[in-house]
Backbone as a chain_set.jsonl record, in Angstrom:
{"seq": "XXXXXXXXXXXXXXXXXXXXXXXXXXXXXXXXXXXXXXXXXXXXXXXXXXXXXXXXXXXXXXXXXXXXXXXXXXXXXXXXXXXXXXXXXXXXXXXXXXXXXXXXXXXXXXXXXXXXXXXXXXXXXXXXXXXXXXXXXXXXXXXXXXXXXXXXXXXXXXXXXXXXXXXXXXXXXXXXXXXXXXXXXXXXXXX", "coords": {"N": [[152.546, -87.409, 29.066], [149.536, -86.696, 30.9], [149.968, -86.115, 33.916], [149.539, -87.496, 36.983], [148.808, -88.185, 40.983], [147.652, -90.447, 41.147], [147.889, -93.832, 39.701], [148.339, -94.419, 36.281], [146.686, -96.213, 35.129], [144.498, -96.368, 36.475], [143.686, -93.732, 36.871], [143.454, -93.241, 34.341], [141.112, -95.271, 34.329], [139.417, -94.203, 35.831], [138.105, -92.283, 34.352], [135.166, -91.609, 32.488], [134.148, -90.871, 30.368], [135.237, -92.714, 27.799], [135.199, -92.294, 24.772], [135.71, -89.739, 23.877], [138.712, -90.131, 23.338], [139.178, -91.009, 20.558], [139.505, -88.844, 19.168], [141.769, -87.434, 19.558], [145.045, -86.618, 18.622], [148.638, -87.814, 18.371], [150.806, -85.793, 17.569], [153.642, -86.166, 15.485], [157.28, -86.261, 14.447], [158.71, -88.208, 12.62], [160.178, -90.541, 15.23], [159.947, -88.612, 16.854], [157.608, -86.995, 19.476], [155.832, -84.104, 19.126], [153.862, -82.857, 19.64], [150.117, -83.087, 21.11], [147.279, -83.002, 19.505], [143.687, -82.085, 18.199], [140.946, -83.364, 16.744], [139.407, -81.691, 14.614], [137.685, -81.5, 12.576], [137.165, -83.832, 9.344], [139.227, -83.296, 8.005], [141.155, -81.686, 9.568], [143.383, -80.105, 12.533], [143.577, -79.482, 15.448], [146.197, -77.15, 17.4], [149.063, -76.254, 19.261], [150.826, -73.555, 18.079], [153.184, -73.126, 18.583], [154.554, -75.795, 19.188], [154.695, -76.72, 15.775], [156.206, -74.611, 14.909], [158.892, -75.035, 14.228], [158.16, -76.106, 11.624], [158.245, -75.904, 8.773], [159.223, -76.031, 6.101], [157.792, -77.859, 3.319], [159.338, -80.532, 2.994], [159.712, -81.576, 5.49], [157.393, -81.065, 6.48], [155.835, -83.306, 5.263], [157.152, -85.523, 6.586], [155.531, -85.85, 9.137], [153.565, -87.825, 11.417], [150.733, -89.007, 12.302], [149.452, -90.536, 15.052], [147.393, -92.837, 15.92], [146.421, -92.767, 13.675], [146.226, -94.092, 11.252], [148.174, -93.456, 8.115], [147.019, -90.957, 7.721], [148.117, -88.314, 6.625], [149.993, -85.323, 7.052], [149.189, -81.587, 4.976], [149.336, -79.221, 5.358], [150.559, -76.276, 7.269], [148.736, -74.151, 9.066], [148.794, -71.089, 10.556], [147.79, -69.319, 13.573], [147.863, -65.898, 13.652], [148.518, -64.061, 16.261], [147.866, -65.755, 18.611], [148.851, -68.36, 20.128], [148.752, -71.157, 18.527], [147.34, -73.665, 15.581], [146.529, -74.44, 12.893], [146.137, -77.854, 11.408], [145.956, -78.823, 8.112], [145.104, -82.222, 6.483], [145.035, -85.168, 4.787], [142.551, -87.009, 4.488], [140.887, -87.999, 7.706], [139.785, -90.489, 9.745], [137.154, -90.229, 11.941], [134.555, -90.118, 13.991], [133.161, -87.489, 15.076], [132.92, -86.993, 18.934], [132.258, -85.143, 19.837], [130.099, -82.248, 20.675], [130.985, -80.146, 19.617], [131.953, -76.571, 19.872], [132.631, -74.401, 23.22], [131.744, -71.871, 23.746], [131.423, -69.711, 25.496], [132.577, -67.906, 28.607], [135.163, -69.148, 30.163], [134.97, -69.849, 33.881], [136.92, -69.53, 37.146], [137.089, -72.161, 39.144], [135.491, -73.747, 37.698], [134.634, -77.08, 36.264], [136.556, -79.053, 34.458], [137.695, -80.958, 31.409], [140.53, -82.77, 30.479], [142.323, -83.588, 27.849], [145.269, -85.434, 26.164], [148.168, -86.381, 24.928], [151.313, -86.121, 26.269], [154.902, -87.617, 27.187], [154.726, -90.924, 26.854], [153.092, -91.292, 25.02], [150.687, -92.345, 24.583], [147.388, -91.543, 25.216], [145.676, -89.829, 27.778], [143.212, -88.917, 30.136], [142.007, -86.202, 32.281], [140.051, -84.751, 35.066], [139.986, -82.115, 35.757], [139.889, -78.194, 37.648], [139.247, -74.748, 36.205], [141.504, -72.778, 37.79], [141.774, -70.176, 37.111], [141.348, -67.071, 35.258], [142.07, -65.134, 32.481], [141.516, -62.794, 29.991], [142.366, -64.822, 27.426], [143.39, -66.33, 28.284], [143.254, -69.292, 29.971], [144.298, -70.816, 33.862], [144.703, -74.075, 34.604], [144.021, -75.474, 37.77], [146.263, -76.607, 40.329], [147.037, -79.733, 41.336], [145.62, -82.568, 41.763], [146.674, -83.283, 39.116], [148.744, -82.834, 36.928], [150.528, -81.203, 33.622], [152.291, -82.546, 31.177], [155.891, -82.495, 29.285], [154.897, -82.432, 25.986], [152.232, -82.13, 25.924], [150.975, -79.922, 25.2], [148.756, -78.686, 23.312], [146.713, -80.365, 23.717], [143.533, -81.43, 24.679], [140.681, -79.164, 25.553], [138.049, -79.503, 27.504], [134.553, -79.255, 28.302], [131.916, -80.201, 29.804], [128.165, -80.183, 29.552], [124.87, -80.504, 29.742], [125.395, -83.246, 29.125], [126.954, -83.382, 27.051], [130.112, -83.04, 25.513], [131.913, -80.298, 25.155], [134.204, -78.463, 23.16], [136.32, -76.59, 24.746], [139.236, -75.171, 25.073], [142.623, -75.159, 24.42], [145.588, -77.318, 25.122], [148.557, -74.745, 26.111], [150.83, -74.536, 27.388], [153.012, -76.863, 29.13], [154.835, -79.065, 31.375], [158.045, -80.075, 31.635], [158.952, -83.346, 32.853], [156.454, -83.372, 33.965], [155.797, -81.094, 36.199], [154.04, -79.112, 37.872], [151.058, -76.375, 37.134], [149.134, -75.771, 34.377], [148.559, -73.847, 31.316], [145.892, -72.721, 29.433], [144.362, -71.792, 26.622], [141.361, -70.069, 25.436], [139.223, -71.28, 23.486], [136.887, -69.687, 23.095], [137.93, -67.181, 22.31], [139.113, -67.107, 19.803], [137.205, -68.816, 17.987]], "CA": [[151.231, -87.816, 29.512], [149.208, -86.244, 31.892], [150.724, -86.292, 35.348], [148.757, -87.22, 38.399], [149.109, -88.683, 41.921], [147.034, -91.994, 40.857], [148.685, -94.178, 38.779], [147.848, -93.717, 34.763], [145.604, -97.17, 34.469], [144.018, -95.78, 37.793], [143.598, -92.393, 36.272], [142.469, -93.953, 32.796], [139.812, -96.01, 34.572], [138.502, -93.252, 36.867], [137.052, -91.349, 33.38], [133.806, -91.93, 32.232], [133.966, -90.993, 28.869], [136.414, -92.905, 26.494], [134.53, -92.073, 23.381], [136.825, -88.854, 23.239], [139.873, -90.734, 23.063], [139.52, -91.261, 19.022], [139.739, -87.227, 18.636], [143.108, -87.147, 19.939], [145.65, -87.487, 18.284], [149.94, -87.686, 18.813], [151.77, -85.236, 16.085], [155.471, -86.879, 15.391], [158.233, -86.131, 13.344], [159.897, -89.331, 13.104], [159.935, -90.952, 16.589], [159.532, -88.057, 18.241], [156.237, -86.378, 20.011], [155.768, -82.742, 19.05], [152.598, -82.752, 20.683], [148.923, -83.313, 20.787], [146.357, -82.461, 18.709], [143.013, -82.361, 18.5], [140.56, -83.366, 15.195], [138.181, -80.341, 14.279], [136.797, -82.514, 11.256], [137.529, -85.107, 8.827], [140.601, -83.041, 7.446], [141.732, -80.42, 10.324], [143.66, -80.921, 13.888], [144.116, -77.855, 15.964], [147.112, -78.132, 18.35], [149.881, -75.202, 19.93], [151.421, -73.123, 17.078], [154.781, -73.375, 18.761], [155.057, -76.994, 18.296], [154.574, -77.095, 14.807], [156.836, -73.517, 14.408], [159.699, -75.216, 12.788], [157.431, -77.036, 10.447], [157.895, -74.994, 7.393], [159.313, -76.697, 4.505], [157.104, -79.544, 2.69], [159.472, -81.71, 3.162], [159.73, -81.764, 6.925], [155.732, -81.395, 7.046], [155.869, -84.623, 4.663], [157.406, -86.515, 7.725], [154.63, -85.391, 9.989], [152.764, -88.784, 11.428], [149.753, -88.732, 13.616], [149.418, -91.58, 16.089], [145.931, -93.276, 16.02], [145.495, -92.017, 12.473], [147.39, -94.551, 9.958], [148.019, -93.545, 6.866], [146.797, -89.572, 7.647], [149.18, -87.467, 6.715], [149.933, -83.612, 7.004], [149.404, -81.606, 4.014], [149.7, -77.787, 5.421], [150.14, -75.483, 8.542], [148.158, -72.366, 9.021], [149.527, -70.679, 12.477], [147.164, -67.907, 13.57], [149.039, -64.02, 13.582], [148.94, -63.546, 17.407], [147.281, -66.76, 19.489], [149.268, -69.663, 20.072], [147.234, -71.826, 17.954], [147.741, -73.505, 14.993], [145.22, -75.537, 11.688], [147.133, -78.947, 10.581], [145.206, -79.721, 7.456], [145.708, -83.4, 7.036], [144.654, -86.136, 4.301], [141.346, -87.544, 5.671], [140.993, -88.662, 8.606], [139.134, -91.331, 9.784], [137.014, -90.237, 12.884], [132.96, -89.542, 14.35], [133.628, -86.663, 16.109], [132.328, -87.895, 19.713], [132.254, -83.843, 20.649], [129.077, -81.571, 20.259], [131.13, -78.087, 19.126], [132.874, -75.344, 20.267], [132.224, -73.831, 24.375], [131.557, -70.12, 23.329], [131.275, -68.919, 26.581], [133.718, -67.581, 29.211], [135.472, -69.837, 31.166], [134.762, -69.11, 35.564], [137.503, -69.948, 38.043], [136.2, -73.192, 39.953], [134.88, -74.283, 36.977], [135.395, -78.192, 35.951], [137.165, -79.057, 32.695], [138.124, -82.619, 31.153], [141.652, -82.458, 29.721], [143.11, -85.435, 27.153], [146.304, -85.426, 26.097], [149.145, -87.222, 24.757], [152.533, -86.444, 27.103], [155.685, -88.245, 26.823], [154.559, -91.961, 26.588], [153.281, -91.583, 23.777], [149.226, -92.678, 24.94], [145.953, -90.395, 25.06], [145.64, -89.972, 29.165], [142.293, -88.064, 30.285], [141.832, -86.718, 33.798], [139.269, -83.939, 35.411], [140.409, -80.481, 36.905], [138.964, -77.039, 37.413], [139.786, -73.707, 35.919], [142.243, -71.723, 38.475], [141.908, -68.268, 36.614], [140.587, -67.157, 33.655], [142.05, -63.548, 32.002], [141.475, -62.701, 28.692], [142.067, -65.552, 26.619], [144.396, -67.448, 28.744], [143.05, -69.776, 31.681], [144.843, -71.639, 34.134], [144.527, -75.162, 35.355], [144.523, -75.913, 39.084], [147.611, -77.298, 40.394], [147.135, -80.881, 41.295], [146.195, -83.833, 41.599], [146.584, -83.463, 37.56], [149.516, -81.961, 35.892], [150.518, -81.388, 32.569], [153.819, -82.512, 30.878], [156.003, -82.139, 28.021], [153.803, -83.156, 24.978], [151.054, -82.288, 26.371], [150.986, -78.696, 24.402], [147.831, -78.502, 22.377], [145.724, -81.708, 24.396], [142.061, -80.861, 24.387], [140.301, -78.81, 27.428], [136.822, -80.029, 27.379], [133.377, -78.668, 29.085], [130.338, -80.921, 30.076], [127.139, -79.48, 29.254], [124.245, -81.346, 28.897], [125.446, -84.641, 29.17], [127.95, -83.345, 25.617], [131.342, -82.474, 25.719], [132.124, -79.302, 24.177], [135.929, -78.092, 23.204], [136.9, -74.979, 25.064], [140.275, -74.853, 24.527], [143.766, -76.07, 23.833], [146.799, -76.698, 26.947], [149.538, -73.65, 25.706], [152.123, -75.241, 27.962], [152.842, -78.412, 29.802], [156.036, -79.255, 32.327], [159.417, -80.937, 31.75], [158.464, -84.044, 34.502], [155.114, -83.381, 34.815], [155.446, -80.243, 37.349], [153.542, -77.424, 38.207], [150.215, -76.038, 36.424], [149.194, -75.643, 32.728], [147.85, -72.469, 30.684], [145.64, -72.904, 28.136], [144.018, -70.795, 25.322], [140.169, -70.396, 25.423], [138.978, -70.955, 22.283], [135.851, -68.503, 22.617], [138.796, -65.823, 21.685], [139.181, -67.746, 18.72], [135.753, -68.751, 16.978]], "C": [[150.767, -86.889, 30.604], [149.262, -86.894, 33.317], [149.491, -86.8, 36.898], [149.337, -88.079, 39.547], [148.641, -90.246, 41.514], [148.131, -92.409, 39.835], [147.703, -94.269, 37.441], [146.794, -94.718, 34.897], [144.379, -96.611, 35.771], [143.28, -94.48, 37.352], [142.877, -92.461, 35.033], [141.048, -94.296, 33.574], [138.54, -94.575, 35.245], [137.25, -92.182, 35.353], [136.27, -91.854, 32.422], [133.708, -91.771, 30.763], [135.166, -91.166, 27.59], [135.994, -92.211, 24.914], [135.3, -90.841, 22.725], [138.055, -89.245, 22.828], [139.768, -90.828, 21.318], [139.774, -89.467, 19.032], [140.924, -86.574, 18.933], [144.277, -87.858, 19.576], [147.777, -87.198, 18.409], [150.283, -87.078, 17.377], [153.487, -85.452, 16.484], [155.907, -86.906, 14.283], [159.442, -87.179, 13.337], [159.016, -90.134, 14.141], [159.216, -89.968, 17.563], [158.441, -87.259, 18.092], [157.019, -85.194, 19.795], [154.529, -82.296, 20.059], [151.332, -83.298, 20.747], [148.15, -82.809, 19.894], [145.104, -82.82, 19.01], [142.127, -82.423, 17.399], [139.37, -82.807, 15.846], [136.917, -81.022, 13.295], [137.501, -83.567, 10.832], [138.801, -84.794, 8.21], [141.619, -82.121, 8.193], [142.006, -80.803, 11.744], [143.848, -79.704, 14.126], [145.326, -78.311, 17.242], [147.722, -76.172, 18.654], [150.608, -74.726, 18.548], [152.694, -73.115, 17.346], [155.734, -74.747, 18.922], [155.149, -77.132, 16.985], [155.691, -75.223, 14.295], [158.348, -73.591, 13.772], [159.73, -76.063, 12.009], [157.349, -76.291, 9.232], [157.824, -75.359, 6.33], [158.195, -77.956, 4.392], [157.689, -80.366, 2.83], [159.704, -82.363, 4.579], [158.084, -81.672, 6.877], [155.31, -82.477, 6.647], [155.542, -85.958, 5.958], [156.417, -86.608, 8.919], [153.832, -86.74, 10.177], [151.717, -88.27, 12.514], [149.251, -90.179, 14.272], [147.697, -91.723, 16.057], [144.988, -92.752, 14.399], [146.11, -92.606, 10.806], [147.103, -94.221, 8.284], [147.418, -92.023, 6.428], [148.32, -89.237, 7.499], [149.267, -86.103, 6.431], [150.313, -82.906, 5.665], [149.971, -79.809, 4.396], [149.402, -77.173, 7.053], [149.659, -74.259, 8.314], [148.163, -71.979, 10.832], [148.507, -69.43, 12.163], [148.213, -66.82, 14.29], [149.166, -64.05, 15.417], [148.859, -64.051, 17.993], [148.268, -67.587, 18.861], [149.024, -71.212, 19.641], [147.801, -72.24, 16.579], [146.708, -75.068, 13.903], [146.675, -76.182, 11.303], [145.881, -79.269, 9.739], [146.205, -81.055, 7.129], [145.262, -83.885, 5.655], [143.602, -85.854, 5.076], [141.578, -88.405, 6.831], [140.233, -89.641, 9.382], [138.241, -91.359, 11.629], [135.552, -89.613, 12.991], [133.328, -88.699, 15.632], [132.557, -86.781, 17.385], [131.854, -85.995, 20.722], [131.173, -82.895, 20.392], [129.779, -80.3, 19.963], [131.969, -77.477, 20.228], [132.447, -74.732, 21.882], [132.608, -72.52, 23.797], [131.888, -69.476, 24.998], [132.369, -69.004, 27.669], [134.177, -68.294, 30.348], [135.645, -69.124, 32.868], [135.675, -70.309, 36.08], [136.33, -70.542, 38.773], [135.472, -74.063, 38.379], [135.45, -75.778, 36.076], [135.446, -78.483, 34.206], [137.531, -80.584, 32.925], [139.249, -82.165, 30.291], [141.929, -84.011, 29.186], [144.018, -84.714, 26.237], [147.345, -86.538, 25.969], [150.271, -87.285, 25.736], [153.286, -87.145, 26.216], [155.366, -89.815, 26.916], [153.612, -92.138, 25.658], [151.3, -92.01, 23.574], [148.229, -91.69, 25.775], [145.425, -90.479, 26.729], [144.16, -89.005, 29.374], [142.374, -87.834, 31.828], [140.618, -84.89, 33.982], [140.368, -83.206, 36.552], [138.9, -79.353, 37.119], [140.007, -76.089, 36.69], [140.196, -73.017, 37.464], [141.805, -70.249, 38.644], [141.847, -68.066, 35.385], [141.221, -65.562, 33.334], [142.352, -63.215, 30.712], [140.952, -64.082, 28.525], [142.924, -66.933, 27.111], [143.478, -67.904, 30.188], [143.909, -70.617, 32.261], [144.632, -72.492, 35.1], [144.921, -75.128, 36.898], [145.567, -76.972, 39.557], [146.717, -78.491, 41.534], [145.773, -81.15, 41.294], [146.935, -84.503, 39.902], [147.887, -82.085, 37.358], [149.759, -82.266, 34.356], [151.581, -81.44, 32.101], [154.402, -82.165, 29.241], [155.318, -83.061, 26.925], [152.352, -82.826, 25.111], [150.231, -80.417, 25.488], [150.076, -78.987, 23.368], [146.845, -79.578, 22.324], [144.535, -80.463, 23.974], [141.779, -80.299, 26.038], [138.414, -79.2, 26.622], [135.979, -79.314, 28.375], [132.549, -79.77, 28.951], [129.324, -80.386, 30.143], [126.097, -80.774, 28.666], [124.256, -82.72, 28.691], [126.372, -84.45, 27.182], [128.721, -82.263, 25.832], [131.432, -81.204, 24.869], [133.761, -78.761, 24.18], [136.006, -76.806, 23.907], [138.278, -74.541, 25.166], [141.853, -75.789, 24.306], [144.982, -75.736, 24.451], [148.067, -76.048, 25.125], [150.843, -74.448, 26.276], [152.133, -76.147, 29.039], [154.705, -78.451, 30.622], [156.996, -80.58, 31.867], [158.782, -81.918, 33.323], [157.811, -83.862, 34.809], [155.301, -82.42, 36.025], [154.519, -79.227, 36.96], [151.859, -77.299, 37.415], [150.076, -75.845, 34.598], [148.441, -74.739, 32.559], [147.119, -73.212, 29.538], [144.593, -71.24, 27.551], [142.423, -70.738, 25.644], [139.915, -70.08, 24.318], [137.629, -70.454, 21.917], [137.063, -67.099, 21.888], [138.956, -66.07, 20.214], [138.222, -67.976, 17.498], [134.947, -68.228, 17.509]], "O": [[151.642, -86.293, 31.233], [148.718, -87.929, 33.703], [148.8, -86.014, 37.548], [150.331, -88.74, 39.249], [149.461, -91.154, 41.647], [148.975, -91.696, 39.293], [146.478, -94.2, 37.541], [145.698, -94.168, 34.786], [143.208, -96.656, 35.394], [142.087, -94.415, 37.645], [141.858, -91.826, 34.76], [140.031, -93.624, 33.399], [137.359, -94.274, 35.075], [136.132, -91.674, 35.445], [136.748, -92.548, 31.524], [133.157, -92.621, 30.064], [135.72, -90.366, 26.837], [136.81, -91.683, 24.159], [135.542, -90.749, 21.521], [138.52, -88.641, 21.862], [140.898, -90.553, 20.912], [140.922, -89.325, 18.612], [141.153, -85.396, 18.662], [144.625, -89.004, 19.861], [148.031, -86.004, 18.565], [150.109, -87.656, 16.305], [154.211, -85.046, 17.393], [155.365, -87.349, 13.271], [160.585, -87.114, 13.788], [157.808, -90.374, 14.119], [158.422, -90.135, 18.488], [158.128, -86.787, 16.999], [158.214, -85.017, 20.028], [154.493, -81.516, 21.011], [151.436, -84.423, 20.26], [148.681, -81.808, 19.413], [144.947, -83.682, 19.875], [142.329, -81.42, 16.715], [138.684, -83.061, 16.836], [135.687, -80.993, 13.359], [138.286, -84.208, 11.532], [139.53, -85.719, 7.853], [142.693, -81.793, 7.689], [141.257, -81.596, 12.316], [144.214, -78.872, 13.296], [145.381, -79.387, 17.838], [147.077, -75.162, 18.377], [151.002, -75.669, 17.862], [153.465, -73.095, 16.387], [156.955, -74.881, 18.854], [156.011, -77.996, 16.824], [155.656, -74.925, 13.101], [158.915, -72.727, 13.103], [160.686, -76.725, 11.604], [156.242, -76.103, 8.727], [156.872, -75.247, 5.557], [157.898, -78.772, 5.265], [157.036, -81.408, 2.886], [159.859, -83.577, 4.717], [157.6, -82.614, 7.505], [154.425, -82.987, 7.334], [154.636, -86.747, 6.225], [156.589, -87.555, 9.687], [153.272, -87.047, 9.125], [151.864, -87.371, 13.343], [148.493, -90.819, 13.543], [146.925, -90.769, 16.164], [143.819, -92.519, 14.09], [146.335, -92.013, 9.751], [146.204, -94.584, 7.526], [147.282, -91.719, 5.243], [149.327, -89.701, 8.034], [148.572, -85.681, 5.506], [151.349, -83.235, 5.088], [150.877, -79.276, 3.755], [148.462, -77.44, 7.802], [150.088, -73.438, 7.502], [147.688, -72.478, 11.852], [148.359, -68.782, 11.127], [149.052, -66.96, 15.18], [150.356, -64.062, 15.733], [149.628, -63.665, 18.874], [148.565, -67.664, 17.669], [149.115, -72.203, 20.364], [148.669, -71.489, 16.134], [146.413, -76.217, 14.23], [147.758, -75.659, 11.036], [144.901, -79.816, 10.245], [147.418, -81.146, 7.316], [144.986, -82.873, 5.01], [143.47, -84.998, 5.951], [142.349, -89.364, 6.868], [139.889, -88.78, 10.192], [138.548, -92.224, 12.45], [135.259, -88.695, 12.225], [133.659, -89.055, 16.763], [131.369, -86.694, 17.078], [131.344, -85.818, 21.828], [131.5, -82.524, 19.264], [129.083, -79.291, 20.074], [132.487, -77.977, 21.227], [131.282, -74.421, 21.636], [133.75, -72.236, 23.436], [132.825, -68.712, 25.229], [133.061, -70.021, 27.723], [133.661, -68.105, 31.449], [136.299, -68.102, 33.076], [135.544, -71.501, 35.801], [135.222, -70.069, 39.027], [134.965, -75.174, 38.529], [136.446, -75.722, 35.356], [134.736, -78.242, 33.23], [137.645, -81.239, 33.961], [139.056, -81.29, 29.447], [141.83, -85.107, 29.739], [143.734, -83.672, 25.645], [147.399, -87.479, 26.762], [150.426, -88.409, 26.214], [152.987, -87.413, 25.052], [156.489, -90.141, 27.299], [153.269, -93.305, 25.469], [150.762, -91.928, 22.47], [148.472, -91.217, 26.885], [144.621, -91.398, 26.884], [144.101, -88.184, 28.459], [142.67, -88.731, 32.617], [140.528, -84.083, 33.057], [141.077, -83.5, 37.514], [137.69, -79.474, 36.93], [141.199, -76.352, 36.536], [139.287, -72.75, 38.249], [141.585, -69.494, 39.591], [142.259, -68.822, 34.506], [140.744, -64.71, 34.084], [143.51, -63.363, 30.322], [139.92, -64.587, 28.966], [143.068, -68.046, 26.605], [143.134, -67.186, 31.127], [144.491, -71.35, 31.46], [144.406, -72.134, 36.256], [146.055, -74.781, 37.23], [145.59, -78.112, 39.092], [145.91, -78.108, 42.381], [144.883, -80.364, 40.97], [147.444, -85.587, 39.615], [147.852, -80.876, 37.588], [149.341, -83.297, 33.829], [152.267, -80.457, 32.38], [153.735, -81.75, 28.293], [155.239, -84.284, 27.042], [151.46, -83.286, 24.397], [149.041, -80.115, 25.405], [150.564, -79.588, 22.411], [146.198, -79.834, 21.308], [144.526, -79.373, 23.402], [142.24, -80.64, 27.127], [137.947, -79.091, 25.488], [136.565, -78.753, 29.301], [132.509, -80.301, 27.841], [129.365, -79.757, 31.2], [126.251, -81.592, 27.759], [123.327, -83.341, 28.175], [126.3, -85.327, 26.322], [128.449, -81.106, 26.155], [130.894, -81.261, 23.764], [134.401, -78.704, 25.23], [135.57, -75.87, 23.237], [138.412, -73.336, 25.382], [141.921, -76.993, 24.059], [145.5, -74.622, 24.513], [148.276, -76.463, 23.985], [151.726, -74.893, 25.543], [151.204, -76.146, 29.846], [155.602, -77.733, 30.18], [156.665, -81.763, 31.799], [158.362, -81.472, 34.391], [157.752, -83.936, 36.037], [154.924, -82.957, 37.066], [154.358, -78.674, 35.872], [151.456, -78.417, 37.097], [151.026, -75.819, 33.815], [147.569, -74.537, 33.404], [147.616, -74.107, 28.853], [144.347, -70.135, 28.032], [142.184, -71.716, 26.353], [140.158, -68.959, 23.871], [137.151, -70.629, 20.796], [136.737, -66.27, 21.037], [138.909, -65.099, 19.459], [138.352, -67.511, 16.366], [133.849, -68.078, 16.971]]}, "num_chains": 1, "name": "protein.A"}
């Protein structure tokens, strides 16, 4: 889950817009969390290509469940060649995407982001940061009050514009125990 000083129902309450919460969803093999994801459409989740990197055979992608999504199930991975990044087509999925599109434009240190994310308990946590540092294609989250833990690899980074959320990218890496900062991807490098 995503880490902070508040406590989680504390941290839940403080954010204003649940309506993202359906677009996020827990990828598990079995019991266990691989990571987050995030639904693109009615058949596509984008998430970290190095969770899903020893998903190869059909019959291990078979086992593939997605939390908040009964009865979806994973039909194929497509990992992109050099970005950490990675298309789960799925069955259908049952969701009004609550997100206006893609943030094209280049993420600026200081600049506030909405992150949601699964973590290790297993439930869709949201909390507000800024961007740190932005180079290339990688930015990174400001260290606290919000960290990012294990599971948390391929949550959503969100932009506000407009009074509508827009995706700008997808957390790369997240902390054993909730320490330290998180990297993510900007997905203007991407689409």
């Amino acid at each position: 889950m995503l880490g902070t000083a508040l406590s989680t129902s504390a941290f839940e309450g403080s954010f204003e817009e649940p309506r993202l919460k359906s677009n996020i969803v827990g990828i598990y093999e079995g019991s266990a969390l691989l990571c987050t994801g995030v639904i693109l459409d009615n058949d596509t989740i984008i998430t970290a290509k190095h969770c899903l990197s020893s998903i190869k055979s059909t019959k291990r992608l078979m086992r593939l469940t997605l939390k908040g999504q009964p009865g979806a199930r994973a039909l194929e991975v497509f990992e992109h060649g050099r970005l950490d990044i990675a298309l789960l087509k799925t069955s259908t999925l049952s969701v009004q995407r609550p997100y206006s599109g893609v943030y094209t434009s280049p993420l600026k240190s200081g600049e506030d982001i909405v992150i949601g994310g699964i973590g290790d308990n297993g439930e869709v946590v949201f909390g507000h940061s800024r961007v740190r540092a932005s180079v290339g294609s990688l930015s990174e989250i400001e260290e606290g009050p919000l960290y990012l833990c294990h599971g948390d690899s391929g949550a959503a980074i969100f932009v506000k514009q407009n009074d509508n959320y827009l995706l700008a990218g997808i957390v790369l890496r997240g902390e054993e125990g909730c320490y330290g900062k998180g990297t993510f991807l900007n997905l203007k490098e991407v689409f």
